[in-house]
N, C-alpha and C positions, 0 to 999 in steps of 0.2 A: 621662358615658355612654360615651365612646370608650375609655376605660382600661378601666369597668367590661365591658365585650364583648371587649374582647381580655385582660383575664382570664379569665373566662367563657367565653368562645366559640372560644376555639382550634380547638379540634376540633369544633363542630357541625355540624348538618346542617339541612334544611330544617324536621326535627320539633323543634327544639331549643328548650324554652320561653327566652322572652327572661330571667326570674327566675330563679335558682336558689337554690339552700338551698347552707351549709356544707360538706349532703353530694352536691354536686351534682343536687339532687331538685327537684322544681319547688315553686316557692313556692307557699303559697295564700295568698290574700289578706287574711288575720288576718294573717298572719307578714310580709308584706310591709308592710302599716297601721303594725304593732310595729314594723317597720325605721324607717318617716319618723318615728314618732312619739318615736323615740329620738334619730336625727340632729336633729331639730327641737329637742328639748331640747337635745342638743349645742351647737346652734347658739344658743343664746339665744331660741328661739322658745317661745312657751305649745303645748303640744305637745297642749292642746284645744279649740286652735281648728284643728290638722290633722285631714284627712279624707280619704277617698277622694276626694273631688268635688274640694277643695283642691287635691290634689296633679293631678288631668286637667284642672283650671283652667290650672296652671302649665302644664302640659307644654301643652297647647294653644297658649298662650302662644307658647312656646320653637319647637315646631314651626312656627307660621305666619310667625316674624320668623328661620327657618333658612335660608340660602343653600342650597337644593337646588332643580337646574333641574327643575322639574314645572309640569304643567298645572293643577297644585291635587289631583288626583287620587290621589296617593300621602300629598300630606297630610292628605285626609279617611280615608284610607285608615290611617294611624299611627293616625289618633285611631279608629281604632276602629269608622267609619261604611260601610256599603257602598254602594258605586260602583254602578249599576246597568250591568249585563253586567260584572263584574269578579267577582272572589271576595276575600276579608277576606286580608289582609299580617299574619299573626299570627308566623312564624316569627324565629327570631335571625338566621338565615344569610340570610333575604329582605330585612331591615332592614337588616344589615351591608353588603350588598350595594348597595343602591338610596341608603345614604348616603357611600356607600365608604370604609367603616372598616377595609376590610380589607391597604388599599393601605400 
């Protein structure tokens, strides 16, 4: 993830979808499904047992056993959940940021 953002995210800003396409455009999410479902093949995996749910399984996963000092907060917040009196962490540049990938 730290490679694929400092490919990707050189130049973003707060609005910068964390996804992008080929032509720097934002994924939707058929095109990003076809992205795992490819590397999964790649990888020796049956690539229908991958899923959207699969893959925020994993990342779920990956985030809660992440060395980032938090109160828990920012990582309900990656996954997607909101914080009450907070607002949702959707950007590139707030994620790079709060993990410090930029350093």
């Amino acid at each position: 993830m730290k490679k694929y953002c400092e490919l990707k995210h050189r130049n973003s800003n707060d609005d910068t979808p964390l996804f992008l396409s080929k032509t720097w455009k934002p994924m939707n999410p058929t095109l990003i499904l076809g992205n795992f479902k490819k590397a999964a093949r790649k990888s020796g995996l049956n690539k229908k047992t991958i899923w959207t749910h699969t893959i925020r399984k994993a990342f779920k996963r990956v985030v809660r056993h992440a060395p980032i000092d938090d109160d828990g907060d920012f990582k309900e917040a990656i996954m997607g959940h909101v914080i009450p009196g907070s607002r949702r962490i959707t950007s590139a540049e707030t994620i790079q940021k709060k993990l410090k990938l930029n350093t």
